[in-house]
N, C-alpha and C positions, 0 to 999 in steps of 0.2 A: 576536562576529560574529553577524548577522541570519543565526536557522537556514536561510531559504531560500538564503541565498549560500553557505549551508556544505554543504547539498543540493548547489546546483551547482558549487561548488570539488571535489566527490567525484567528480560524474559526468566532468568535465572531465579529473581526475587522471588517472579508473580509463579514462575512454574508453570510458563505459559509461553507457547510461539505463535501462538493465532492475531490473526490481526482484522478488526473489526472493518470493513468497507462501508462507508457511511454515502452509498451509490443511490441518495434519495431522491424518488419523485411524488410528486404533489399525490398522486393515486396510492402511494403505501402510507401513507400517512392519517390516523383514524379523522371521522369527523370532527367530533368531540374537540379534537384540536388547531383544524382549521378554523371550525367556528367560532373560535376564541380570538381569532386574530386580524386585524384591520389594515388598510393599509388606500396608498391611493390611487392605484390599480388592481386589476384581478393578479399581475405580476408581484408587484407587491404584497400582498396579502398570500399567495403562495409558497413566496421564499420566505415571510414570515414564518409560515406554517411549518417549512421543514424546518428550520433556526431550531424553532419550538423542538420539533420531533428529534431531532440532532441532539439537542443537549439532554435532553431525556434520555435518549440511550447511552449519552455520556456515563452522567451521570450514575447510570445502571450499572455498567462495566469498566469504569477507568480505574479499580481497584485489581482486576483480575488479568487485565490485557495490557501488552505494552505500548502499545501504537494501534493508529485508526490509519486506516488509508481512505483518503475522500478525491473521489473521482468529478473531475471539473466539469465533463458534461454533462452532467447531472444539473448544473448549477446554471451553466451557459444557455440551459435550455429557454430557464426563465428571465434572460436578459440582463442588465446592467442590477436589478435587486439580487439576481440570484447569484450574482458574482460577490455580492456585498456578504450573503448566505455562509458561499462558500468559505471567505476570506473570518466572518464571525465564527465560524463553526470550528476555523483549522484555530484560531483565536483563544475558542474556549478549551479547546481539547489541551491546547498546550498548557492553560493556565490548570488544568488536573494532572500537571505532569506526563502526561504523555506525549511519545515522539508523533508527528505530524507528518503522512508519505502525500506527499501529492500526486493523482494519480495525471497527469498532464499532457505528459507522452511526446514534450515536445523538443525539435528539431530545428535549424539550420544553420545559416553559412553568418561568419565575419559580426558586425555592429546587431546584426539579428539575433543571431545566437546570446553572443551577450547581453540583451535588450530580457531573451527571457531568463535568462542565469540570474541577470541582477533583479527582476522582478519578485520570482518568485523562492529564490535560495538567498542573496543580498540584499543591498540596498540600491534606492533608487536615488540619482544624485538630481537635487534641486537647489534653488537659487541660494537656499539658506544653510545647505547643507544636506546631508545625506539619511536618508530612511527608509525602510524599508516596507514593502507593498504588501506581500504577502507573510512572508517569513517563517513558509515551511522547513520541515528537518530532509527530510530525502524529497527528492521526485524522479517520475520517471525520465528515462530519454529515450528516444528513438536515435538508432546511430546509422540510420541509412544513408545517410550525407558524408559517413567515414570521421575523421578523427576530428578534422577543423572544425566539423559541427557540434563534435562534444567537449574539445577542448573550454569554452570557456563556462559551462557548468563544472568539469575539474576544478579550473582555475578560482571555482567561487566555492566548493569546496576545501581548497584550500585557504582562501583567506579567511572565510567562516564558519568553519568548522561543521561543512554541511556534507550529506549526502546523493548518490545519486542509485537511483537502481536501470540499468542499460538493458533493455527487451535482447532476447536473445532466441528463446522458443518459447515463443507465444502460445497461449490455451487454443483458440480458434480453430474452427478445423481446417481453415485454407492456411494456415499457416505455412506448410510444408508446400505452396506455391513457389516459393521463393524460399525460405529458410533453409531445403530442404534438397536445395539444386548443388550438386556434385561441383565443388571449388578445389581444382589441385588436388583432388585425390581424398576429398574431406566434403561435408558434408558446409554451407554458408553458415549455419548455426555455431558450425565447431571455428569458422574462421572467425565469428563474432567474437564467440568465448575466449579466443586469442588476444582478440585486441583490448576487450575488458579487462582482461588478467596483465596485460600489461599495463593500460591505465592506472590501473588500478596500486603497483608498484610504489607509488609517491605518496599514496594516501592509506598509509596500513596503521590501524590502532595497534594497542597494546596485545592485543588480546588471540591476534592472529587472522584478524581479516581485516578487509580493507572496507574505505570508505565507497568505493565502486563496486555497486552489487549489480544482478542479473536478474531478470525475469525470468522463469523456466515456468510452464505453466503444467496443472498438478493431471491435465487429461493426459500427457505424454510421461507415462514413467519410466518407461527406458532410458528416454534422451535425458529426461531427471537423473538418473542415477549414472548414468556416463558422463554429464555435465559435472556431477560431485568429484567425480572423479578428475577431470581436465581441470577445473576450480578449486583447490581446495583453501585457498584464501579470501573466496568472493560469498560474500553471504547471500542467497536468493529470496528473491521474494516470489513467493509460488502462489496464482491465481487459479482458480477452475475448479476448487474446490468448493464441494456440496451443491448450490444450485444448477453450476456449467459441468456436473455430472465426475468429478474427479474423488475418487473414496481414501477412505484411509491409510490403506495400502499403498495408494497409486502415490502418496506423498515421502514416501517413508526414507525415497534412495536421496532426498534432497538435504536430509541430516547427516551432519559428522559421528563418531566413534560416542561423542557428550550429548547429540542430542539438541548440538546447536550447526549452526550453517543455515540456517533458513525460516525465515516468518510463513506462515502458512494465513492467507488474505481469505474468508468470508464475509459476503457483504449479505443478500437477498434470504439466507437461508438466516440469518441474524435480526437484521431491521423487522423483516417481514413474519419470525418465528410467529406473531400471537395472530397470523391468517391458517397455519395449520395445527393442526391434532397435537395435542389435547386443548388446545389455547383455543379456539376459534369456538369449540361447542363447551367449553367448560368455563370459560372467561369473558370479559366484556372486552372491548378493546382500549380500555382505559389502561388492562394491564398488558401495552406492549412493550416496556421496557422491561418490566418483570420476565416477559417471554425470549427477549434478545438476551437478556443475563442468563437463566436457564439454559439457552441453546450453548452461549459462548462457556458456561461450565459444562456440557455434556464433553462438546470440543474438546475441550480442556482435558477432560478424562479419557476422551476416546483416544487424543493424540499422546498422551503418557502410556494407555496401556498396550499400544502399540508399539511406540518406542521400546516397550519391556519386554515385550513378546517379539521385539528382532532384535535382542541382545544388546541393546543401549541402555545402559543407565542414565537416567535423563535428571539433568542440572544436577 
């Protein structure tokens, strides 16, 4: 099965487009479960700790959500354990069935480019044969290097049935620095959108979108909802939602007429739900996974009855 149809056969199932951001640092994480965990550095003994914290909110939500998206810097902070974290955590998520987004973001030219295609979408070839390092399902790219730079994540796409999601209008607010500068009578964001949609041509599922998605991020909803429109075969993956201040509403132009077109990414307002109200004065922090399951079912409801309230029947 084309991974994009198996993206949407999840969200469909779970009745869910939210996607968990497993964006952990050693500070969200309660004591209680640091303290449980050894190791033979304070480095080690941290990326223990989020490991621990990781699979716990697995755990909580891999029944309800289709995919985790796990952001590498997060991981890289803590050195060579935390990269081990990262790689265990994308590891376990898969083995509960869920699709794996790397959030990685990365870029460039010729034997580089493909060095990180095969790292983290392929395999890695060794003396005995070939395997693979990481083995996530999509990740990001940055396509500032133009086509050569993205070509051989495409091309590992296609031999492995992986995906990619291409930044296009980033959440941030200096985005429109550069995104945002006037190309031929078009906006660079729109010339981006061009070239994804083309890419993206070779790698289309069953089901009416392609293996090549876009970043749109959920603080700009205009450019959201004109991107749907420019795209309507590219599924997004929409960040900025709830902690980087993007609402409900501000997500709504990035859905199709069904209610798909697009995963909707919370990480902080998730991991970290049992630091606010009612969790924080009502609960121990023993129950934060309990906390990130209740936020990702409010989600869940918030973004259905939305969808219903702008005239989409949803799944």
């Amino acid at each position: 099965m084309h991974l994009i149809d198996r993206l949407i056969e999840q969200i469909i199932e779970k009745r869910n487009p939210t996607v968990v951001g497993l964006d952990t640092r050693l500070e969200y994480v309660p004591d209680h479960v640091v303290e449980r965990c050894s190791g033979a550095s304070p480095f080690e003994v941290a990326a223990s700790a989020i490991f621990e914290f990781n699979k716990a909110i697995i755990d909580a939500v891999y029944e309800h959500v289709p995919a985790v998206k796990i952001q590498i810097a997060y991981y890289e902070l803590y050195g060579p354990p935390g990269i081990e974290a990262f790689r265990l955590t994308a590891q376990y998520a898969k083995s509960k069935g869920l699709i794996v987004i790397g959030d990685i973001k990365r870029n460039d030219i010729g034997s580089t480019a493909e060095a990180y295609a095969s790292a983290y979408l392929g395999e890695t070839p060794l003396k005995s044969g070939r395997m693979p390092a990481f083995d996530l399902d999509f990740v990001t790219v940055n396509p500032y290097l133009g086509t050569d730079g993205v070509m051989p994540f495409i091309q590992a796409c296609k031999d492995y049935n992986k995906g990619i999601f291409v930044l296009v209008k980033t959440s941030n607010h200096s985005s429109g620095e550069f995104q945002d500068l006037p190309v031929e009578g078009k906006r660079l964001y729109n010339k981006v959108a061009e070239k994804v949609v083309e890419w993206g041509k070779e790698l289309m599922g069953t089901k009416g979108y392609s293996h090549v998605g876009a970043v749109i991020g959920a603080t700009y909803p205009r450019q959201l909802e004109e991107l749907r429109g420019e795209m309507p075969h590219t599924y997004f993956l929409i960040p900025g939602y709830g902690a980087q201040g993007g609402s409900i509403q501000d997500v709504m132009g990035g859905f199709d007429e069904h209610g798909l077109g697009a995963v909707i990414n919370a990480s902080r307002s998730v991991i970290c739900a049992y630091r606010r109200s009612p969790w924080k004065e009502e609960f121990s922090p023993e129950c934060f996974a309990d906390a990130a399951l209740a936020e990702v079912l409010r989600m869940k409801e918030e973004i259905e009855a939305a969808l219903s309230h702008n005239g989409i029947k949803p799944w």
